[in-house]
Backbone bond lengths (Angstrom), bond angles and torsions (degrees), N, CA, C in turn:
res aa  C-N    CA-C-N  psi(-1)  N-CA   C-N-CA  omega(-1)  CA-C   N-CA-C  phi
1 X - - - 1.445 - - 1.521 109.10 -
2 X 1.322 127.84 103.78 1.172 138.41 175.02 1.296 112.01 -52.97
3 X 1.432 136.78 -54.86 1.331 152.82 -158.02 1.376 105.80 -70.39
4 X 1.576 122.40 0.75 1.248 110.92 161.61 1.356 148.23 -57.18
5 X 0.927 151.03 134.43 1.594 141.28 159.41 1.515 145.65 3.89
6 X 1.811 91.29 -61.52 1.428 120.45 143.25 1.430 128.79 -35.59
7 X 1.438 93.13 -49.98 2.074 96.55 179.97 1.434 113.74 -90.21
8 X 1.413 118.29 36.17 1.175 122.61 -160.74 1.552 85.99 -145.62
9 X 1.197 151.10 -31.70 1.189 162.72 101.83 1.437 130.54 -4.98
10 X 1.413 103.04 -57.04 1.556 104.92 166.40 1.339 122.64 -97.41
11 X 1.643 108.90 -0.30 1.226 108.78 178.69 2.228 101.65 -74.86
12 X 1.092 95.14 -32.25 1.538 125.36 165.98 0.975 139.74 -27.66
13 X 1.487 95.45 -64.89 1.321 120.54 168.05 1.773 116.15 -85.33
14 X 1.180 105.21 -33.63 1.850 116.88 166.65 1.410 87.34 -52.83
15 X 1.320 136.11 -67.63 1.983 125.32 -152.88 1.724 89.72 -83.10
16 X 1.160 141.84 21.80 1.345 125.73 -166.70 1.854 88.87 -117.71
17 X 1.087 102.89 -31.45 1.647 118.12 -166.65 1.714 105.79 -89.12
18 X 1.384 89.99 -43.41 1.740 108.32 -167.99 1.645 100.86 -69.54
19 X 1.425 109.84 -65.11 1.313 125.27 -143.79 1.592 105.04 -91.44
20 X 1.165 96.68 -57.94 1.148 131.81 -167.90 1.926 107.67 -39.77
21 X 1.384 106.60 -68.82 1.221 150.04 -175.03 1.711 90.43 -31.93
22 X 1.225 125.36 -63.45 0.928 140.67 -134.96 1.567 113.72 -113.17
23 X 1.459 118.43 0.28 1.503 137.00 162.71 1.453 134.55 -106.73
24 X 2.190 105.82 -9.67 0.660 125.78 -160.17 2.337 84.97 -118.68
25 X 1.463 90.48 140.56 1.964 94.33 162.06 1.358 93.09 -73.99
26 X 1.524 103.82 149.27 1.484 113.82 163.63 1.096 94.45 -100.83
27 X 1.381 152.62 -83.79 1.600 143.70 173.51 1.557 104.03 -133.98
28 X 1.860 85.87 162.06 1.547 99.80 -175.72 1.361 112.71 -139.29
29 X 1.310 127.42 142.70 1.308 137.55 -147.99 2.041 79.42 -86.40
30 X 1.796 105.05 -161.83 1.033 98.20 -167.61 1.716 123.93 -107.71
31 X 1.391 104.08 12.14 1.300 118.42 162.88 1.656 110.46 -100.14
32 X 1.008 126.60 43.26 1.488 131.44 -152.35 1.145 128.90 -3.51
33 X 1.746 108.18 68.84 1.469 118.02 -167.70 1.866 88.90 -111.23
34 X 1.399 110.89 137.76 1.672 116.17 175.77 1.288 91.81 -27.67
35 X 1.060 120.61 153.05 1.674 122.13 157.25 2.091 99.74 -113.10
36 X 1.053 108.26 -49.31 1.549 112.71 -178.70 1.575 113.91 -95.83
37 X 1.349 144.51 88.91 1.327 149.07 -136.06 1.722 90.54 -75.56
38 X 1.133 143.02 -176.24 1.365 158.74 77.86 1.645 107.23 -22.96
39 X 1.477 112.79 -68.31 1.221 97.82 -156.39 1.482 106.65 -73.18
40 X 1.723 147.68 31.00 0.986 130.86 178.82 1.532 93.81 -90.80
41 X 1.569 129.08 151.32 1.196 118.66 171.75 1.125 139.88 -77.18
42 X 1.460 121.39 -16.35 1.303 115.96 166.09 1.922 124.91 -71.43
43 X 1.466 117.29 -28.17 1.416 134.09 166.26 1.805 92.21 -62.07
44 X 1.064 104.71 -51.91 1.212 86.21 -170.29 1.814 131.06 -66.69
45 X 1.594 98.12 -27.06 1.627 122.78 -159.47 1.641 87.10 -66.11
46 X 1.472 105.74 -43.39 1.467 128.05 -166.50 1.621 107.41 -30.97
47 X 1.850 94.36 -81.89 1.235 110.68 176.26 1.051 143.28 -35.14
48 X 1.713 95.98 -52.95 1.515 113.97 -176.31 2.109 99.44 -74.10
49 X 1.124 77.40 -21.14 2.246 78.89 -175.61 1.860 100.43 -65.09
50 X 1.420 84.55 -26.04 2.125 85.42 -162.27 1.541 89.50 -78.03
51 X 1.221 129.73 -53.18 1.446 138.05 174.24 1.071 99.59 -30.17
52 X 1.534 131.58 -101.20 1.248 125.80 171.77 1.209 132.62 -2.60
53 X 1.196 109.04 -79.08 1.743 114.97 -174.67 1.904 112.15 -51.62
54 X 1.910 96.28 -29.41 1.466 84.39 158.05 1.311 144.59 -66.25
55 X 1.349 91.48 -23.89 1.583 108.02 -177.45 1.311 116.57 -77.49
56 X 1.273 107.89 -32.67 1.789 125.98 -179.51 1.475 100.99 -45.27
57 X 1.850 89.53 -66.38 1.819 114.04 -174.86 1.421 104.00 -33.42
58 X 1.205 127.40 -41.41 1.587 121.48 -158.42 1.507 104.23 -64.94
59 X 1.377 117.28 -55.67 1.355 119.82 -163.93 1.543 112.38 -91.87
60 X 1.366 114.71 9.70 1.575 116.21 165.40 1.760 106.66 -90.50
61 X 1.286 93.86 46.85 2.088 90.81 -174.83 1.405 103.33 -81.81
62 X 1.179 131.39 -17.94 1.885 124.38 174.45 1.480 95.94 -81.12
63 X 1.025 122.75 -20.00 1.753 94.89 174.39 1.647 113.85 -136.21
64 X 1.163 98.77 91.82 1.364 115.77 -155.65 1.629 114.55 -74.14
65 X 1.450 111.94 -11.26 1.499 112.41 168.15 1.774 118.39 -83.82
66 X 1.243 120.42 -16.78 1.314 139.09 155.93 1.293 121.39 -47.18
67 X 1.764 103.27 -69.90 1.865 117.09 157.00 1.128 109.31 -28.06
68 X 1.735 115.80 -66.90 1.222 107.21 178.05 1.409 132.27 -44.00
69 X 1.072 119.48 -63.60 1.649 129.10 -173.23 1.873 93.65 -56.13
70 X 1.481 118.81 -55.74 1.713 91.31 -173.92 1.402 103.54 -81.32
71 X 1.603 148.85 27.94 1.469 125.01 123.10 1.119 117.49 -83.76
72 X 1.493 138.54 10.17 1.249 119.07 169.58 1.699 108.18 -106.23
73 X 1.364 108.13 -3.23 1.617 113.93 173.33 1.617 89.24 -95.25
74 X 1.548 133.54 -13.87 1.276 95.03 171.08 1.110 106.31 -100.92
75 X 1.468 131.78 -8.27 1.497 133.88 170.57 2.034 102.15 -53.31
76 X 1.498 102.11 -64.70 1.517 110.66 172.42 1.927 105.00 -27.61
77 X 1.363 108.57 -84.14 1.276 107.38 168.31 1.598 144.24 -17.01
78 X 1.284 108.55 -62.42 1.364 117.10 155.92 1.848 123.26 -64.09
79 X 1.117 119.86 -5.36 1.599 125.79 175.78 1.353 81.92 -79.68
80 X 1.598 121.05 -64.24 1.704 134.44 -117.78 2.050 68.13 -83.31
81 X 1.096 143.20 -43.51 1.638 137.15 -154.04 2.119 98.65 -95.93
82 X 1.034 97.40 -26.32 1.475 90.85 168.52 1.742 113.26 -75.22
83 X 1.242 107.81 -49.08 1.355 114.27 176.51 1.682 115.19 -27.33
84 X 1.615 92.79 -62.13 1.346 125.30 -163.57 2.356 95.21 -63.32
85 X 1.232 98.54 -35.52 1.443 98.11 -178.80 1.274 102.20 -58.88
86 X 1.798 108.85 -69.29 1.472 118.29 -172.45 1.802 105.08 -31.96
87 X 1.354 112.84 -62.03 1.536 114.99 -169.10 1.361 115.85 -49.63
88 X 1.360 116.85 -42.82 1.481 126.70 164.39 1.344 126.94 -46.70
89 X 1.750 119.55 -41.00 0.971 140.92 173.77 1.673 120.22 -74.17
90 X 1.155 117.03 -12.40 1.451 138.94 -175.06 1.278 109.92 -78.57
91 X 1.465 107.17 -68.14 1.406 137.35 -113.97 1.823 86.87 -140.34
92 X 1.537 124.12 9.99 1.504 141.31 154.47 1.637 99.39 -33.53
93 X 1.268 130.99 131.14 1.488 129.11 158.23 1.288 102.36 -84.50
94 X 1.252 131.23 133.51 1.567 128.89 131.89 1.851 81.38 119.47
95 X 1.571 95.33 37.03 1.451 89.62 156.35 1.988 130.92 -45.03
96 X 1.303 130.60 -36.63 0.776 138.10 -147.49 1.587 99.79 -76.07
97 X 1.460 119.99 -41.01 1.625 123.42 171.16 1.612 79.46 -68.05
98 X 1.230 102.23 135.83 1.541 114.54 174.18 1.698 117.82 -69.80
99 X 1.729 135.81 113.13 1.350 127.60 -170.63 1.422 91.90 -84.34
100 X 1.919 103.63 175.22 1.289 103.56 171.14 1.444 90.14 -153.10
101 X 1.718 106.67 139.05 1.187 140.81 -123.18 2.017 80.19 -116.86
102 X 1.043 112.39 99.30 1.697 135.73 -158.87 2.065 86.21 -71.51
103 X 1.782 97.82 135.90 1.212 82.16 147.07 2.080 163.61 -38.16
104 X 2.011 84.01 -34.01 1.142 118.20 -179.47 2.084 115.16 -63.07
105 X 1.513 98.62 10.39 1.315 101.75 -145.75 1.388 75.82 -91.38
106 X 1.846 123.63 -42.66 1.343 138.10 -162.37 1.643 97.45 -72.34
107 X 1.328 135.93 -23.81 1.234 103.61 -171.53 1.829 119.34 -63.18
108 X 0.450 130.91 10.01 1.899 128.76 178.08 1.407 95.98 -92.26
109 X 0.967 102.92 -38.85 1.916 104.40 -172.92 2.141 109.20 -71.86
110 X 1.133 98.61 -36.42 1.441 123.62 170.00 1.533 116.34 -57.68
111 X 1.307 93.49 -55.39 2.163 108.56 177.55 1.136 82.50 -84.71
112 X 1.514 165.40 1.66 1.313 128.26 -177.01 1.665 90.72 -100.16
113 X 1.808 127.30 -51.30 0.761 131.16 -177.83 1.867 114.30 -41.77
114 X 1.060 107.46 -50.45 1.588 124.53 163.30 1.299 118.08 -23.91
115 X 1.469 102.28 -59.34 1.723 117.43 -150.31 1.483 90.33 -77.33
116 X 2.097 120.41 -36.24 1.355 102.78 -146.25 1.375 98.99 -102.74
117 X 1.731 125.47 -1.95 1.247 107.13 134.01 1.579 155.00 -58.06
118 X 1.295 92.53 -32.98 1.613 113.87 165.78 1.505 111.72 -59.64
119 X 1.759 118.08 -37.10 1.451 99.73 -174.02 1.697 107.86 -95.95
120 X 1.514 113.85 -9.07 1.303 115.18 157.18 1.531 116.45 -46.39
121 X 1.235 119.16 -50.94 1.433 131.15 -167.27 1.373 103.94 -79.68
122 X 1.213 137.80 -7.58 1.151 142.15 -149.05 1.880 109.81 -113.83
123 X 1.420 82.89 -56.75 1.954 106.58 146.47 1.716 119.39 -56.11
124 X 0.935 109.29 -61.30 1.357 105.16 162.68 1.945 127.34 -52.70
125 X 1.085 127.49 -25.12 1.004 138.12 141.76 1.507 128.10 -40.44
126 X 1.608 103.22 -51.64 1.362 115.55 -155.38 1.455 104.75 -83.79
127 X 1.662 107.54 -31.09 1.428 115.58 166.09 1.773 123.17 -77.33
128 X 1.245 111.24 -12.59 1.515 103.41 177.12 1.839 103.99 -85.13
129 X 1.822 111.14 -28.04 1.253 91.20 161.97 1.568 121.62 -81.12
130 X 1.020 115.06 -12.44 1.877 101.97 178.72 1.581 91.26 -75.31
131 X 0.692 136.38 2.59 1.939 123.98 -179.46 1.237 121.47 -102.46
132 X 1.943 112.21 -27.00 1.481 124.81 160.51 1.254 94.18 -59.00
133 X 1.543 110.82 -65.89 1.941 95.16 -165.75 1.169 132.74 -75.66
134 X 1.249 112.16 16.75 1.357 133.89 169.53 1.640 97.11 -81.85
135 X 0.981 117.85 -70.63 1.695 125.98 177.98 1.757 112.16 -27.80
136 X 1.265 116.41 -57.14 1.124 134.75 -146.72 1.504 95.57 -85.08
């Protein structure tokens, strides 16, 4: 069932990863030159990988313990690419021109929030059918 909650969530988090990513600076050194590109490929593989797996998630709705496991590999994902921001953001050379720490830094935190509503809702699903067949 598409019309769920969940796909309204991960549809969400798919444009938060997809779209999003890529309109927003992730950080900028202190002459406001990108400091973290889009176009490097692994930032990029990242995003577009979290996108995906959201998109996947949507149409795995008949087997909803599956959904689960690829939002929690894209939950995994977005930690393992935030991490990698924070460290970047740390560990900046040429602290002394002052950097500034791009909105774009929060999206992982955004798709994570996303994903762990979606698999809330998703669980919740999974328990209103164990309770029909409990009935029956």
């Amino acid at each position: 069932m598409i019309q769920r909650i969940q796909t309204i969530w991960l549809i969400l988090a798919a444009a938060c990863a997809g779209g999003l990513s890529f309109l927003v600076d992730v950080m900028l050194d202190g002459e406001s030159n990108e400091a973290v590109h889009m176009g490097d490929s692994a930032y990029f593989g990242a995003f577009v990988t979290s996108a995906v797996l959201a998109f996947i998630a949507i149409f795995l709705y008949r087997n909803r313990q599956l959904q689960t496991v690829v939002n929690r590999l894209n939950i995994l994902l977005n930690l393992i690419l935030l991490g990698v921001f924070l460290y970047r953001a740390l560990t900046m050379s040429g602290e002394t021109a002052v950097s500034e720490k791009g909105i774009g830094m929060f999206i992982p935190i955004l798709s994570i929030v996303l994903l762990v509503l979606a698999n809330r809702a998703i669980r919740k699903d999974e328990q209103l059918v164990k309770s029909v067949d409990r009935l029956r």
